[in-house]
C-alpha positions as CSV (number, residue, x, y, z in Angstrom):
1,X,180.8,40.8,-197.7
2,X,178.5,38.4,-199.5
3,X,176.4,39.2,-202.2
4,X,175.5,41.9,-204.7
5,X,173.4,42.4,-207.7
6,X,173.6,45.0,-210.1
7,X,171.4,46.1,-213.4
8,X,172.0,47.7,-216.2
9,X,171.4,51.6,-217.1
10,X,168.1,51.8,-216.8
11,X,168.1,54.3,-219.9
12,X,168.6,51.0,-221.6
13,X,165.4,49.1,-223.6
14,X,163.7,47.1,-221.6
15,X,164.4,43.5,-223.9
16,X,167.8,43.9,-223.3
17,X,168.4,44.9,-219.4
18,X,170.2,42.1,-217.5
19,X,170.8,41.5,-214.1
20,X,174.0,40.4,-212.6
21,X,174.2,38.5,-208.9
22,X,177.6,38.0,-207.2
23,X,178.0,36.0,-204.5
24,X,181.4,35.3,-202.8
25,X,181.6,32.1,-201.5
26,X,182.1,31.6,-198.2
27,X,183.6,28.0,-196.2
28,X,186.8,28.1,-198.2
29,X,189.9,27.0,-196.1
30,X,193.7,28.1,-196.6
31,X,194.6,26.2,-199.4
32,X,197.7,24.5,-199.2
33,X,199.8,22.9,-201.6
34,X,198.4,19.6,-203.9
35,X,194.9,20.5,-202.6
36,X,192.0,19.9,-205.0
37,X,190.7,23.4,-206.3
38,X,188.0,21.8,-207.6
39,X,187.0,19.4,-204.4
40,X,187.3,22.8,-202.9
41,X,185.1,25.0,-205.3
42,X,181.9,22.4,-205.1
43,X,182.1,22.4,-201.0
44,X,182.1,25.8,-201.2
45,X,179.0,26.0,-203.5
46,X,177.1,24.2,-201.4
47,X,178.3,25.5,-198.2
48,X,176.8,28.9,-199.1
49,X,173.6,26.9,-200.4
50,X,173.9,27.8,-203.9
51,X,173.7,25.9,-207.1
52,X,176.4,26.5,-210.4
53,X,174.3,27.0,-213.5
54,X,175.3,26.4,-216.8
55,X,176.5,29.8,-218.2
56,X,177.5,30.7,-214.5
57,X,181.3,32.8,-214.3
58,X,183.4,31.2,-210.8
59,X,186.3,34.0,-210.4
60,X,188.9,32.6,-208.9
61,X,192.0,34.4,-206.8
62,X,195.3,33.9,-208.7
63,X,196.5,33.4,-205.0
64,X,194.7,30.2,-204.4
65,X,195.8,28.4,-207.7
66,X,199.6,29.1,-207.0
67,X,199.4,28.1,-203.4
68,X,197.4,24.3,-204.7
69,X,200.2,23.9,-207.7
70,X,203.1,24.7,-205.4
71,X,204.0,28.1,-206.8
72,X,205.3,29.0,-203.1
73,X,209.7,29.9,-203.7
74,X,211.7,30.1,-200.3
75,X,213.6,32.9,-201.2
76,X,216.7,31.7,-198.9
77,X,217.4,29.2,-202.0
78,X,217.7,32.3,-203.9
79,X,221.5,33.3,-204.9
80,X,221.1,37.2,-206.2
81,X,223.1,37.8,-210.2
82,X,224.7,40.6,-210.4
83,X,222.0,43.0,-212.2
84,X,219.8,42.2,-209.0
85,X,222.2,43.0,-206.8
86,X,222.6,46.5,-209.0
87,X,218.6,47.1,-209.4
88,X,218.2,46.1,-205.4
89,X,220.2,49.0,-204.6
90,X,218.2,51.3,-206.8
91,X,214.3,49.6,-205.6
92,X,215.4,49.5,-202.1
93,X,214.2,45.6,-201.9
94,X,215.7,42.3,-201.2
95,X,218.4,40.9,-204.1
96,X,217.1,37.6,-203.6
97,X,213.7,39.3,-204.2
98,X,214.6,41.6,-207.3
99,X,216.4,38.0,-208.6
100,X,213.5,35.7,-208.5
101,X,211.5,39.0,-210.2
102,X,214.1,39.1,-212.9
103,X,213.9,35.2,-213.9
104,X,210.0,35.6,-213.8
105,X,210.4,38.5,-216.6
106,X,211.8,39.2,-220.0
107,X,212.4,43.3,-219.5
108,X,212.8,45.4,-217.1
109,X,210.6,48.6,-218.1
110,X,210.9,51.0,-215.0
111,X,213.0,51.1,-211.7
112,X,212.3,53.7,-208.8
113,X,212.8,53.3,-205.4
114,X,210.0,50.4,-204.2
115,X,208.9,49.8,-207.6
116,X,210.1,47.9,-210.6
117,X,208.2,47.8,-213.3
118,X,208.4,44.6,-215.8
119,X,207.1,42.8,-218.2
120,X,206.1,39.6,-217.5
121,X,206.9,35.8,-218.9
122,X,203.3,35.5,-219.9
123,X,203.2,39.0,-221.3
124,X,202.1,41.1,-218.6
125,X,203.3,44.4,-217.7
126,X,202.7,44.5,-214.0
127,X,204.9,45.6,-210.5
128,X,207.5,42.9,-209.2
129,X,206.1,40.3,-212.1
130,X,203.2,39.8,-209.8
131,X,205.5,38.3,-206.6
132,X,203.4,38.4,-203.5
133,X,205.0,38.1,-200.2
134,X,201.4,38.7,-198.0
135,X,198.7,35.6,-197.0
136,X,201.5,33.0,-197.2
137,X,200.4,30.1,-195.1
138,X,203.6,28.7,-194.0
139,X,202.1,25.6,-191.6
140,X,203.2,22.7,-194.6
141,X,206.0,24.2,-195.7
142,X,209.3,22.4,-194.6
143,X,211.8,25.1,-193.1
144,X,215.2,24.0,-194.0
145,X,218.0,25.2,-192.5
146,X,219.8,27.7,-194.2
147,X,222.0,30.2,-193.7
148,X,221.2,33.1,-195.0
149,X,219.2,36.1,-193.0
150,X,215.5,36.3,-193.2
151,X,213.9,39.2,-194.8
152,X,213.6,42.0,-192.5
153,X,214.0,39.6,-189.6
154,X,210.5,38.6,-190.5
155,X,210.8,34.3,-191.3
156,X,206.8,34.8,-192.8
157,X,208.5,37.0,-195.2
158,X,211.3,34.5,-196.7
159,X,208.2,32.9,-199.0
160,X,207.2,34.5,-202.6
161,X,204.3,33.2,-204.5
162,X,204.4,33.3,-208.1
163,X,202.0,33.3,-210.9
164,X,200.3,30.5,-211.9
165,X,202.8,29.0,-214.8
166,X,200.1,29.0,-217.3
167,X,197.0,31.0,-216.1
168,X,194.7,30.2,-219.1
169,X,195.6,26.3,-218.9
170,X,194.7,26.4,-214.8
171,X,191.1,28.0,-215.5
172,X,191.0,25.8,-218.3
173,X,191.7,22.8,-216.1
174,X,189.4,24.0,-213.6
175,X,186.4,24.2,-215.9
176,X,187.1,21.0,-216.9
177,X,187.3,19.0,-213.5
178,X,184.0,21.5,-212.8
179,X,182.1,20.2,-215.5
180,X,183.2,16.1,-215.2
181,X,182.3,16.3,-211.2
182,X,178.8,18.3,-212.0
183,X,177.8,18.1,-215.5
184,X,177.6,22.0,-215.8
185,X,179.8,23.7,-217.9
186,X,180.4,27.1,-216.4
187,X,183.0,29.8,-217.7
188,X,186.2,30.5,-214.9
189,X,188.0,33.6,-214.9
190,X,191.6,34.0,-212.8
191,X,192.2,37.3,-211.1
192,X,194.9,39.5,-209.8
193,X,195.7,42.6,-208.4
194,X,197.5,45.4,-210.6
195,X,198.1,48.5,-210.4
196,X,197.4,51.4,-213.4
197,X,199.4,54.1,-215.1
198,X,198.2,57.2,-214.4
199,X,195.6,56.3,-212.0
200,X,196.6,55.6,-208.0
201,X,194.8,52.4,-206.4
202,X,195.1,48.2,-207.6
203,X,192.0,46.9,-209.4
204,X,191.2,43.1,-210.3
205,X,192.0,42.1,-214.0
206,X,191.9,38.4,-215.6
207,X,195.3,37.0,-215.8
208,X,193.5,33.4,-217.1
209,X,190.0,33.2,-219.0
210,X,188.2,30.3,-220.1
211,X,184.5,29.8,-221.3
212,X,184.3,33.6,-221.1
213,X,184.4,36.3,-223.9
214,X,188.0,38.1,-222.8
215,X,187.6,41.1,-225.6
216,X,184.2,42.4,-227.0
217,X,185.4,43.7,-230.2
218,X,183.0,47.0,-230.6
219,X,184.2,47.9,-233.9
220,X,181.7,48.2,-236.6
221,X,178.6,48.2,-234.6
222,X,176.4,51.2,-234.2
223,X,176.4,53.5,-231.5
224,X,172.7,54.9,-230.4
225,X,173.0,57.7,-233.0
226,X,173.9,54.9,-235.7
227,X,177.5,55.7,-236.0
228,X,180.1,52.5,-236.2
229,X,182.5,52.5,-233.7
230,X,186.2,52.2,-234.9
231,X,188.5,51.7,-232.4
232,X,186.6,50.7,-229.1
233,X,187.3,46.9,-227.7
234,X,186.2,46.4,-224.1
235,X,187.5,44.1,-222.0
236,X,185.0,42.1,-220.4
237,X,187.2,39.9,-218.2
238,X,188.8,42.7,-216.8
239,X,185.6,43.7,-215.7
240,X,184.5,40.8,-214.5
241,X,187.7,40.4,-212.5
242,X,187.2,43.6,-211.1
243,X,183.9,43.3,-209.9
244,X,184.4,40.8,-208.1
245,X,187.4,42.2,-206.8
246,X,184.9,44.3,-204.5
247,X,183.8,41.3,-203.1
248,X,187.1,39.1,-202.8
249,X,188.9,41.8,-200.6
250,X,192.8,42.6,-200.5
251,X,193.5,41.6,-196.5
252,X,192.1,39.5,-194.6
253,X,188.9,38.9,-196.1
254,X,189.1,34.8,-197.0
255,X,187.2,35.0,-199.9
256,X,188.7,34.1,-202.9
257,X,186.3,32.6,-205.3
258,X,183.5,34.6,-206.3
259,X,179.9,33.3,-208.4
260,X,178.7,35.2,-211.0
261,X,175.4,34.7,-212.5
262,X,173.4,36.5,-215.7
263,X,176.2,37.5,-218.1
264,X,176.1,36.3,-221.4
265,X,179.4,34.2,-222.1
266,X,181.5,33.1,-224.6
267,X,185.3,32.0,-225.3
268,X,188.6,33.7,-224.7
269,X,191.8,33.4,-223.4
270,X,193.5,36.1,-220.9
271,X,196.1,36.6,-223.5
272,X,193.3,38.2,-225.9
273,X,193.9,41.4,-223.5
274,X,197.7,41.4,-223.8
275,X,198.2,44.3,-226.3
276,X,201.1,43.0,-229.2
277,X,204.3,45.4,-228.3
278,X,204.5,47.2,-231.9
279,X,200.9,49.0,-230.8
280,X,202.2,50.0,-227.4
281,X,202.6,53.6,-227.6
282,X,204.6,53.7,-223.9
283,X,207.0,51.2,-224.3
């Protein structure tokens, strides 16, 4: 996987069609630990001979940005309360697992066998408050000597990743540190796998924005038949996240950081897309 391009509907006028060019960025080595995103990013750039743009969009795996700022939890450190014990029984997963979801969370929304369904610190409602136990790179990671069993026998599996602590402030730092090393000022988007209600499959969604419109508010603007629209926001990080999703991979890919080049930006957060709890209809 390496590039795509894509237009818009061609049943569009011609003054206002656009063309969007994704490349994923190849060169990028495991990231371990205190390495510099950034120092990374620019290699990477170069090593698949393009050039950032001002008003280019990096996307950027959530993966990569808790691995550099040491988001990695050994789970053998983790002593199970008492409601994880309960709700372990019930999802059919580690305690020490169900624990570290439950201090990464303020609610517990849904519980099923395999799945528990919470809502996030930073507001998110997602699956196991976005704790990934795949693509862990375990080569720096001091193995102390516990005693306590590993996960299924598997040592690999003992390590989490968590979510960045504050995924806004990371693509925030990252623009930064983009702009001072290259004197382009570029908009970063974070993403992340979720799953969706009603719908079977994970797409990519922005869990941290900056220098990029989050949520086009549609309201008030005509339609092509000159009616206003009342209600419909989109949610253009989302969709930016999710196309380069395609690109990115869920396995074994290595590609984590995608360019994006043509889209008009602007300015948002991440948390513009979380929707405020009294206008949640299935909570």
């Amino acid at each position: 996987m390496g590039a795509m391009s894509t237009t818009e509907s061609m049943s569009a006028p011609a003054a206002v069609r656009r063309n969007l060019h994704l490349v994923a960025l190849s060169g990028i080595p495991m990231v371990r630990e205190g390495d510099d995103l950034c120092e990374i990013i620019l290699a990477a750039v170069a090593h698949s001979g393009e050039k950032l743009v001002s008003g280019d969009v990096l996307i950027v795996a959530q993966k990569i940005v808790s691995k550099a700022r040491g988001q990695c939890i050994d789970l053998r450190t983790i002593t199970p309360s008492a409601k994880a014990l309960e709700l372990a029984e019930t999802v059919e997963k580690d305690a020490r697992l169900i624990e570290l979801i439950l201090r990464e969370s303020t609610e517990v929304l849904r519980v099923r066998q395999d799945v528990i369904i919470v809502a996030h610190r930073l507001g998110f409602v997602m699956a196991n408050a976005g704790i990934d136990l795949s693509n862990i790179d375990l080569s720096n990671i001091d193995q102390p000597d516990i005693d306590q069993p590993d996960i299924d026998g598997d040592e690999d599996a003992n390590y989490a990743l968590l979510l960045p602590e504050d995924p806004d402030a990371e693509c925030e730092k990252i623009r930064h540190e983009l702009k001072e090393r290259s004197g382009i000022d570029i908009g970063v988007v974070m993403n992340d796998s979720h799953g969706r209600a009603w719908r079977n499959g994970t797409v990519g969604v922005a869990i941290g924005v900056s220098g990029v419109q989050a949520l086009a508010d549609m309201r008030g603007k005509p339609d092509l038949y000159g009616r206003a629209f009342r209600i419909t926001q989109v949610g253009v990080a989302d969709e930016i996240a999710s196309a380069a999703s395609l690109l990115m991979g869920q396995s074994d890919e290595g590609l984590p950081v995608v360019l994006m080049r043509g889209l008009q930006t602007g300015d948002g957060r991440a948390a513009d897309l979380i929707r405020p709890r009294k206008m949640d209809l299935f909570r």
